[in-house]
Biopython code that builds the backbone (N, CA, C, O; Angstrom):
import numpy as np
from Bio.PDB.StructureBuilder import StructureBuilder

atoms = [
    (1, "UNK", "N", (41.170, 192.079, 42.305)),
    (1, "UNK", "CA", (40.667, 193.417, 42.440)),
    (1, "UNK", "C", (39.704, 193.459, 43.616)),
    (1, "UNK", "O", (38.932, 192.523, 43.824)),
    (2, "UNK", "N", (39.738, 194.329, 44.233)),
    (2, "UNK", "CA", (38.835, 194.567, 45.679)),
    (2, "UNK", "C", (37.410, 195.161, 45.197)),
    (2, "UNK", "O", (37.246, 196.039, 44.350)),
    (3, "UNK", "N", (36.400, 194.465, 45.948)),
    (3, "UNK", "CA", (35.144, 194.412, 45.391)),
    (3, "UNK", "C", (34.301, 195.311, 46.436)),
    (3, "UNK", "O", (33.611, 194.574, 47.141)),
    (4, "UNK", "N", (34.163, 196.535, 46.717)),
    (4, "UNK", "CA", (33.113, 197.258, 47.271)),
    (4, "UNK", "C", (31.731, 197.651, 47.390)),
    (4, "UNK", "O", (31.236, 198.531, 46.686)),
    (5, "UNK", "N", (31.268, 197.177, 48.039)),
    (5, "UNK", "CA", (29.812, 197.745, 47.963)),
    (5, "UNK", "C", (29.297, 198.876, 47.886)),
    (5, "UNK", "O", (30.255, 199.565, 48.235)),
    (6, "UNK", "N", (28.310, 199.720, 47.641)),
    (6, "UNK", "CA", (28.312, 201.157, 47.598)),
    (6, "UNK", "C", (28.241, 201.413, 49.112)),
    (6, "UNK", "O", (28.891, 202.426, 49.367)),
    (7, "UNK", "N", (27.702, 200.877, 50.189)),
    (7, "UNK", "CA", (27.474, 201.554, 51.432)),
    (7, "UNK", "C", (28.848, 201.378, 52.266)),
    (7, "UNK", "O", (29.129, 201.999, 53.291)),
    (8, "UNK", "N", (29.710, 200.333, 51.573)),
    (8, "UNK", "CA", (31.271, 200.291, 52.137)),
    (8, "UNK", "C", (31.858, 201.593, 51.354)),
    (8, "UNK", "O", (32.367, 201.420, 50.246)),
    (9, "UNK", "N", (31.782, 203.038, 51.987)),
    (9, "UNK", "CA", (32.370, 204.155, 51.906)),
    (9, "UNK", "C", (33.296, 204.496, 53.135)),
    (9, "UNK", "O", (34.085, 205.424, 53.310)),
    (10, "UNK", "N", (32.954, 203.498, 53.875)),
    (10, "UNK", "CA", (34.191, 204.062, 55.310)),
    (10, "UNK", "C", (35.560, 203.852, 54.939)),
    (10, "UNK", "O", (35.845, 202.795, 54.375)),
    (11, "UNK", "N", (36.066, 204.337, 55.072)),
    (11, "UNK", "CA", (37.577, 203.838, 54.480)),
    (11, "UNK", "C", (38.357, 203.088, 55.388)),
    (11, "UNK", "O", (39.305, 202.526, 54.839)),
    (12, "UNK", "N", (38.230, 202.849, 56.946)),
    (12, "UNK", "CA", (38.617, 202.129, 57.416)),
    (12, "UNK", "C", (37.969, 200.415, 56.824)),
    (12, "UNK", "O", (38.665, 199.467, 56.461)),
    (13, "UNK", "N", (36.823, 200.468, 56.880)),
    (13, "UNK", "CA", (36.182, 199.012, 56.346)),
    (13, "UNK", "C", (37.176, 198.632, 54.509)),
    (13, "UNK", "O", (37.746, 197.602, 54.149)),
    (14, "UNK", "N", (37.003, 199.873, 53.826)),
    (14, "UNK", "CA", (38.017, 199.555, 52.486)),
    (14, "UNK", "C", (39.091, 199.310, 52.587)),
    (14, "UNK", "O", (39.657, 198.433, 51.936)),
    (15, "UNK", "N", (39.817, 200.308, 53.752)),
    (15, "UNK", "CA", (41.701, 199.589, 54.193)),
    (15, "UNK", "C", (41.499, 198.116, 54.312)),
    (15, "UNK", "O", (42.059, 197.323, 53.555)),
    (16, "UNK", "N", (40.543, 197.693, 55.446)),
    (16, "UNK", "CA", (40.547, 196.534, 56.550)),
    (16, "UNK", "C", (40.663, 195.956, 55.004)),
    (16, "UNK", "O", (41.807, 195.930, 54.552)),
    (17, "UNK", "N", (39.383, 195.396, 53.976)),
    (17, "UNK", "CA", (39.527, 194.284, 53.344)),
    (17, "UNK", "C", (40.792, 194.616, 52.464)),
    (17, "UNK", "O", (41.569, 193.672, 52.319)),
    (18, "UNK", "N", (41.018, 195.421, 52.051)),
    (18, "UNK", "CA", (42.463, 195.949, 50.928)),
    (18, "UNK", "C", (43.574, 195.079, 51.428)),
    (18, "UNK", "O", (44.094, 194.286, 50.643)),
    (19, "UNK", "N", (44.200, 195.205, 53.342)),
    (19, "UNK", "CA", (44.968, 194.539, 53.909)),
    (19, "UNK", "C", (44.150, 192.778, 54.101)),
    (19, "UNK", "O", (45.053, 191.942, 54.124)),
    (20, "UNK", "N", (43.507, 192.477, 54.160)),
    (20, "UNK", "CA", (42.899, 190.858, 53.915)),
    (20, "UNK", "C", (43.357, 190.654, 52.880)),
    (20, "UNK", "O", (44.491, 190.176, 52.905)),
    (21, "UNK", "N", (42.813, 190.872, 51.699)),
    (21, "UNK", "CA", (43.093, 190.550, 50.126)),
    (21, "UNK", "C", (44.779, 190.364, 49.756)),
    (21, "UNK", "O", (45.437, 189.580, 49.072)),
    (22, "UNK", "N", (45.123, 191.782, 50.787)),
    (22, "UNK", "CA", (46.937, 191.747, 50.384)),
    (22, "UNK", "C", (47.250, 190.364, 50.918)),
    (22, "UNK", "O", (47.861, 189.654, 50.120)),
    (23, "UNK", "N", (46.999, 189.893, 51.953)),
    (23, "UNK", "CA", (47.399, 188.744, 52.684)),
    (23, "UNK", "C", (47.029, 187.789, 52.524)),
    (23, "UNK", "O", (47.596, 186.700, 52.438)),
    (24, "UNK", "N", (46.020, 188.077, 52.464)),
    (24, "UNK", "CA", (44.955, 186.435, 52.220)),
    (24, "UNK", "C", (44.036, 185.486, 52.917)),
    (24, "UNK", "O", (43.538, 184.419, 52.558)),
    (25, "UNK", "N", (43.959, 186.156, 53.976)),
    (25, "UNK", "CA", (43.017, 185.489, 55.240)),
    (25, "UNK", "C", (42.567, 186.844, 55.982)),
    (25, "UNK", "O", (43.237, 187.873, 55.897)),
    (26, "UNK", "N", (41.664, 186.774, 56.539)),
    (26, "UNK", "CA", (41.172, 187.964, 57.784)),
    (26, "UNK", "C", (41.794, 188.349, 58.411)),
    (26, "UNK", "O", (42.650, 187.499, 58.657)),
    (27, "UNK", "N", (42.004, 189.429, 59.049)),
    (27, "UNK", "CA", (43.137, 189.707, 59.996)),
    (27, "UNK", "C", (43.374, 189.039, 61.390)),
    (27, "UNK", "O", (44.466, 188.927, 61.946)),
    (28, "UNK", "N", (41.714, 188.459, 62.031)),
    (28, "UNK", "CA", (41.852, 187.372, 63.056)),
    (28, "UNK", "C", (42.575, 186.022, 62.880)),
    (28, "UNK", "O", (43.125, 185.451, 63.822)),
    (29, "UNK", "N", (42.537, 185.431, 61.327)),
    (29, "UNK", "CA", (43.704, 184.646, 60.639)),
    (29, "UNK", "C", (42.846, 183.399, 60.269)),
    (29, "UNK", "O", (43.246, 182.235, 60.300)),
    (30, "UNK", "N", (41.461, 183.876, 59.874)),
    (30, "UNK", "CA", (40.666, 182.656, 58.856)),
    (30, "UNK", "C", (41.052, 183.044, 57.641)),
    (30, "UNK", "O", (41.595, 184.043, 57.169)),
    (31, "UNK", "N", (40.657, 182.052, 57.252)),
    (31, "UNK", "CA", (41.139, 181.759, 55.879)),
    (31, "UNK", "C", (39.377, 183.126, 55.080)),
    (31, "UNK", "O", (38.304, 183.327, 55.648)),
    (32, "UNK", "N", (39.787, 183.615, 53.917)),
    (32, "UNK", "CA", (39.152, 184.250, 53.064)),
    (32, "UNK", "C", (38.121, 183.119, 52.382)),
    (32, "UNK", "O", (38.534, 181.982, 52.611)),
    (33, "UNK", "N", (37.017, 183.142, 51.687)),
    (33, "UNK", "CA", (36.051, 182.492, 51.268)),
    (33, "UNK", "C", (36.577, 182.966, 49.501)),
    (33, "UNK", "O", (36.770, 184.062, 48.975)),
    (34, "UNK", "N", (36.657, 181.757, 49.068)),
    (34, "UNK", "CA", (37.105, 181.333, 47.835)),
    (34, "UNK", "C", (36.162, 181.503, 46.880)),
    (34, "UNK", "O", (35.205, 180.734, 46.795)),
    (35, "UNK", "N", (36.343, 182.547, 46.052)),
    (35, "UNK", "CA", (35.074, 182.438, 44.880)),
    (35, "UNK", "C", (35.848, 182.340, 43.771)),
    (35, "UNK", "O", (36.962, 182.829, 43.582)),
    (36, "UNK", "N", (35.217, 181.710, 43.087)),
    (36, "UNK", "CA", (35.019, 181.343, 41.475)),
    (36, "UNK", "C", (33.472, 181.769, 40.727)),
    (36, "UNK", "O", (32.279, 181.523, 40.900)),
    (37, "UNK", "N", (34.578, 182.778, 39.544)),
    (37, "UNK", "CA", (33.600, 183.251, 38.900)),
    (37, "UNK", "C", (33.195, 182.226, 37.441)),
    (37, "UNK", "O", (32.105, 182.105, 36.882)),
    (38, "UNK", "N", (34.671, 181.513, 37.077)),
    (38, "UNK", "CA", (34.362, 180.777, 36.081)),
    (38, "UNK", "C", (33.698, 179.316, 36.220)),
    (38, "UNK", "O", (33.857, 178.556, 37.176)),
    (39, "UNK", "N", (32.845, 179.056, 34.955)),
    (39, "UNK", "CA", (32.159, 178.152, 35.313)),
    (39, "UNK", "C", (32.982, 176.448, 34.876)),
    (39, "UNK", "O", (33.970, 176.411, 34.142)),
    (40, "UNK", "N", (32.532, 175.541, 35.306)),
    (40, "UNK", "CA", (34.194, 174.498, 34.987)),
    (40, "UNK", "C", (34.122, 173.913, 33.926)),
    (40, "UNK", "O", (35.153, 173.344, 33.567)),
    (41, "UNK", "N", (32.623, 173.803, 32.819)),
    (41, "UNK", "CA", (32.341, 173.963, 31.729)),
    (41, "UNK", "C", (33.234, 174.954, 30.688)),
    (41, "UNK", "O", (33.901, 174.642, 29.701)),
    (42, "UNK", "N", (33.015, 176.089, 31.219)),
    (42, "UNK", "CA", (34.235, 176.679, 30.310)),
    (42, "UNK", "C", (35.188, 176.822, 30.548)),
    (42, "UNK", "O", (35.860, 177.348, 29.661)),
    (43, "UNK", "N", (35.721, 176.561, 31.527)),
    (43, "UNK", "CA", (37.481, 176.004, 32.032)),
    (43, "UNK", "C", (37.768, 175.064, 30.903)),
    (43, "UNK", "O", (38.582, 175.272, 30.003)),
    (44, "UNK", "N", (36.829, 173.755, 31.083)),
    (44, "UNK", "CA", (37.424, 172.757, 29.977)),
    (44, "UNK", "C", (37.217, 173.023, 28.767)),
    (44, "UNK", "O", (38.057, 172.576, 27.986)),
    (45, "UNK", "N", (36.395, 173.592, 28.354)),
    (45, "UNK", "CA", (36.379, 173.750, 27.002)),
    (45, "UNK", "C", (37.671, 175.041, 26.236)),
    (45, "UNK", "O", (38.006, 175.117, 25.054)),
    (46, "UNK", "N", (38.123, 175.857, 27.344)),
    (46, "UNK", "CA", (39.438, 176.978, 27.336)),
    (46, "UNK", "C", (40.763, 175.905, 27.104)),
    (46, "UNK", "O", (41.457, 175.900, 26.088)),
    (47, "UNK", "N", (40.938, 175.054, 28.215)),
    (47, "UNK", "CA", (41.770, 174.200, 28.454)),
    (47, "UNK", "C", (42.040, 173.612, 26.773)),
    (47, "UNK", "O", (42.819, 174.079, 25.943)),
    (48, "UNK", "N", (41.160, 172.507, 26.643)),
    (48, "UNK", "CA", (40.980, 171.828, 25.498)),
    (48, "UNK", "C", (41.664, 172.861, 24.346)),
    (48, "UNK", "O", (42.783, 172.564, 23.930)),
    (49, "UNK", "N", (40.947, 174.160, 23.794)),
    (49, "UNK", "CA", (41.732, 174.554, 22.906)),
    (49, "UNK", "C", (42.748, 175.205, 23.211)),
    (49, "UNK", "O", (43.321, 175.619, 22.203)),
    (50, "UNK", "N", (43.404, 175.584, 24.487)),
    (50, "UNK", "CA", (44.760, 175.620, 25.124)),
    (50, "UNK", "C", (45.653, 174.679, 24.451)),
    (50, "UNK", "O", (46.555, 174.991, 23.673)),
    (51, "UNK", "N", (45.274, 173.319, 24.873)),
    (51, "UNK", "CA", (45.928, 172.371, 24.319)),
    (51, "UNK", "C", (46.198, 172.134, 22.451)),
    (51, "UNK", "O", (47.231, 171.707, 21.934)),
    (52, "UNK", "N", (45.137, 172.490, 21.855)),
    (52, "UNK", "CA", (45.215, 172.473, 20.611)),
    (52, "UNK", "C", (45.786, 173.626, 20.107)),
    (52, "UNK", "O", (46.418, 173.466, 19.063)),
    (53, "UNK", "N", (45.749, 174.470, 20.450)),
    (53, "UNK", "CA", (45.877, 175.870, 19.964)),
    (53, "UNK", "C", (48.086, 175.816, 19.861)),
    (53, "UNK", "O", (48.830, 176.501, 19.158)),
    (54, "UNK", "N", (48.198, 175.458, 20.193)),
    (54, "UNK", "CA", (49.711, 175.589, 20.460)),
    (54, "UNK", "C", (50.731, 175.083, 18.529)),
    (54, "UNK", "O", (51.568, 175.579, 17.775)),
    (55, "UNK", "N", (49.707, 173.608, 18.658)),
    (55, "UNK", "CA", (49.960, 172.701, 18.125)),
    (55, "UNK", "C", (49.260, 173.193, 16.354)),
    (55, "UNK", "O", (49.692, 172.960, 15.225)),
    (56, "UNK", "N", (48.264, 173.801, 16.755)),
    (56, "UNK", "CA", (48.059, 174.053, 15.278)),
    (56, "UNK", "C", (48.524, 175.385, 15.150)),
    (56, "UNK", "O", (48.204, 175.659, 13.993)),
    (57, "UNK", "N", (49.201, 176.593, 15.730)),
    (57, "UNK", "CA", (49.501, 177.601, 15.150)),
    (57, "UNK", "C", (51.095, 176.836, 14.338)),
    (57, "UNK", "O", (51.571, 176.976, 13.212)),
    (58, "UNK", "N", (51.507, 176.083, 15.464)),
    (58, "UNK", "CA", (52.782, 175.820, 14.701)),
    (58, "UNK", "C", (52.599, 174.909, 13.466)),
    (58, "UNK", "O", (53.336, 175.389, 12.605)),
    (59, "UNK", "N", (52.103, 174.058, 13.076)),
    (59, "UNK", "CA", (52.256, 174.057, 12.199)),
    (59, "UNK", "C", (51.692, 174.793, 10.600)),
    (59, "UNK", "O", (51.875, 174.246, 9.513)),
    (60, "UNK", "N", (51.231, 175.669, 10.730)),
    (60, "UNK", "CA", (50.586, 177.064, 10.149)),
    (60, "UNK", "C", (52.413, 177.600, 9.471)),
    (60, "UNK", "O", (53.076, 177.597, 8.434)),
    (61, "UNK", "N", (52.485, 177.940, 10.713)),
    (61, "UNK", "CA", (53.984, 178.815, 10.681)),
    (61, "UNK", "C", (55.037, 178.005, 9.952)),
    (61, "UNK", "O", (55.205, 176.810, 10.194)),
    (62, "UNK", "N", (55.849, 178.778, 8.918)),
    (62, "UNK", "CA", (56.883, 178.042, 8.125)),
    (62, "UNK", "C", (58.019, 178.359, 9.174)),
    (62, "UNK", "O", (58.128, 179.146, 10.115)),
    (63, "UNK", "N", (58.884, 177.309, 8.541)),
    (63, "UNK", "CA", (60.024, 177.331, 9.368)),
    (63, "UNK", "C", (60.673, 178.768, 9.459)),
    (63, "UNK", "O", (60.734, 179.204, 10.609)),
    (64, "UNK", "N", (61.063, 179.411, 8.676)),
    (64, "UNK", "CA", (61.668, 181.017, 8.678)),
    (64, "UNK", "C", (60.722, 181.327, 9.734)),
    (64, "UNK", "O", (61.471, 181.529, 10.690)),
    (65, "UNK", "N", (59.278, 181.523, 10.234)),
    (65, "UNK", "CA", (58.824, 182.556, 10.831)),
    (65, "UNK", "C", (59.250, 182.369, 11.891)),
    (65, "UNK", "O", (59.837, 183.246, 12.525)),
    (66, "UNK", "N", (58.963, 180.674, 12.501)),
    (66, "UNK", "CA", (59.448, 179.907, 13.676)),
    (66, "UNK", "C", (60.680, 180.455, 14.130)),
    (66, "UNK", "O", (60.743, 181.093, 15.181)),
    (67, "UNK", "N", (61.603, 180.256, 13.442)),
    (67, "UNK", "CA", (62.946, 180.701, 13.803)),
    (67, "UNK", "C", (62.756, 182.514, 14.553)),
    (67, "UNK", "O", (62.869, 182.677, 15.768)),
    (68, "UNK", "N", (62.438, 183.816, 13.503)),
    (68, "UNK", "CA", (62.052, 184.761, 14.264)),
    (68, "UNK", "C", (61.820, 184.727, 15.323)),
    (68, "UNK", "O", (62.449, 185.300, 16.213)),
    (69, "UNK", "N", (60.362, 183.685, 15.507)),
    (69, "UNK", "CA", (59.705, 184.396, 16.518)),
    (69, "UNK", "C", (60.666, 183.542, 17.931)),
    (69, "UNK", "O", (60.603, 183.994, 19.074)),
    (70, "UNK", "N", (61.525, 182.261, 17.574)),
    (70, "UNK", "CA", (62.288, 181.926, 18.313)),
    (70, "UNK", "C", (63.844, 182.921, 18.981)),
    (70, "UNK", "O", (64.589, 182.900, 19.961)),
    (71, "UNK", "N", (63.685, 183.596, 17.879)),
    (71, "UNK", "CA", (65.497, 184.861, 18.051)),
    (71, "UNK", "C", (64.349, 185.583, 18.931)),
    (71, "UNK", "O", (64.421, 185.460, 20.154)),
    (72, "UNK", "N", (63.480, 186.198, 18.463)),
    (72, "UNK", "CA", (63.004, 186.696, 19.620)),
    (72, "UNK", "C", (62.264, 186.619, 20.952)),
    (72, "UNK", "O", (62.111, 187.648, 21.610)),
    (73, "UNK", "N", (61.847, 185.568, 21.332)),
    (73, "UNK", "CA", (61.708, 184.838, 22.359)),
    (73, "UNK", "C", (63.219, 184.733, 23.373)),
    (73, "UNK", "O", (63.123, 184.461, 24.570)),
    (74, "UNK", "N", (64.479, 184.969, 22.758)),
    (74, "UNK", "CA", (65.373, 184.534, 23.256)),
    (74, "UNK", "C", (66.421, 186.176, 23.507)),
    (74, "UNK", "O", (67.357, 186.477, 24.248)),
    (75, "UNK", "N", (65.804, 186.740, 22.680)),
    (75, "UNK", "CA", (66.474, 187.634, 22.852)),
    (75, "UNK", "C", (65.971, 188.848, 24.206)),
    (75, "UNK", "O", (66.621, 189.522, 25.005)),
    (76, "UNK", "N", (64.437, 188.664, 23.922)),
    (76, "UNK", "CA", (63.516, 189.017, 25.035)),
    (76, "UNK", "C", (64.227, 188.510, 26.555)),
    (76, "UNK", "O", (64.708, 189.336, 27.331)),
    (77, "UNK", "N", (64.214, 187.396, 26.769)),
    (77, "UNK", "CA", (64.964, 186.419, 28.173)),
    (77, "UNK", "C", (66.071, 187.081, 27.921)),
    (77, "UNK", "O", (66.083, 188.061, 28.666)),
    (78, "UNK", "N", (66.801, 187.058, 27.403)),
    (78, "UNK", "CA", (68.377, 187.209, 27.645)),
    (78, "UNK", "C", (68.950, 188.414, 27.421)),
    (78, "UNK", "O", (70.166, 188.547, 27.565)),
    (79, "UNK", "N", (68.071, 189.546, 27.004)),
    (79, "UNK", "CA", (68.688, 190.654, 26.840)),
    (79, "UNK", "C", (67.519, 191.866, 27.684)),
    (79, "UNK", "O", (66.595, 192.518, 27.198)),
    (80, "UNK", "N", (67.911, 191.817, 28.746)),
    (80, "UNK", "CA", (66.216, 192.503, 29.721)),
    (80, "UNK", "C", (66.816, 193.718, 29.600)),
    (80, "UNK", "O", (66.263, 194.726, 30.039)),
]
sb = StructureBuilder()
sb.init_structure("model")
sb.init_model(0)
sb.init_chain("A")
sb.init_seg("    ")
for serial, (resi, resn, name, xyz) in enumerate(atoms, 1):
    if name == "N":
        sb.init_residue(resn, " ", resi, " ")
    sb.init_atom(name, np.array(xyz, "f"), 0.0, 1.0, " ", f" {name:<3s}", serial, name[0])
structure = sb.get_structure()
C-alpha cells in the first residue's frame, strides 16, 4: 500500500511514487529502501505455530471431516 504524507498532496509526487512501488526501484533505476515492519521475534514465534498448527488441527479432525474438506479442496482447483 502507498504511504503518503500529508504535505505529499501534489499528485504528480503521488503518481511518481505509485509508478516506483508498481515497479520497484526509482525511476532513475535504484533500488527502493526495504522496510520491515515485522519484528523477527514475532516472525519466529508465527512461524513456529505455522508449523504446529497444521499438524494439530489434523489430528482434531475425524477422518469423515478430512475427507470433505479434501472433496472440497479439490473441487475448488478443478472446477474454477
Amino acid at each position: 500500500m502507498l504511504e503518503t504524507m500529508p504535505q505529499d498532496r501534489d499528485f504528480t509526487v503521488i503518481a511518481r511514487r505509485t509508478v516506483e512501488q508498481a515497479i520497484g526501484e526509482h525511476l532513475d533505476g535504484s533500488p527502493l529502501p526495504v522496510f520491515t515492519r515485522k519484528r523477527s521475534a514475532a516472525m519466529e514465534r508465527g512461524r513456529l505455530g505455522g508449523l504446529k498448527g497444521g499438524k494439530a488441527r489434523a489430528k482434531k479432525l475425524s477422518p469423515k471431516r478430512r475427507k470433505q474438506i479434501a472433496l472440497k479442496a479439490a473441487k475448488a482447483r478443478w472446477n474454477r
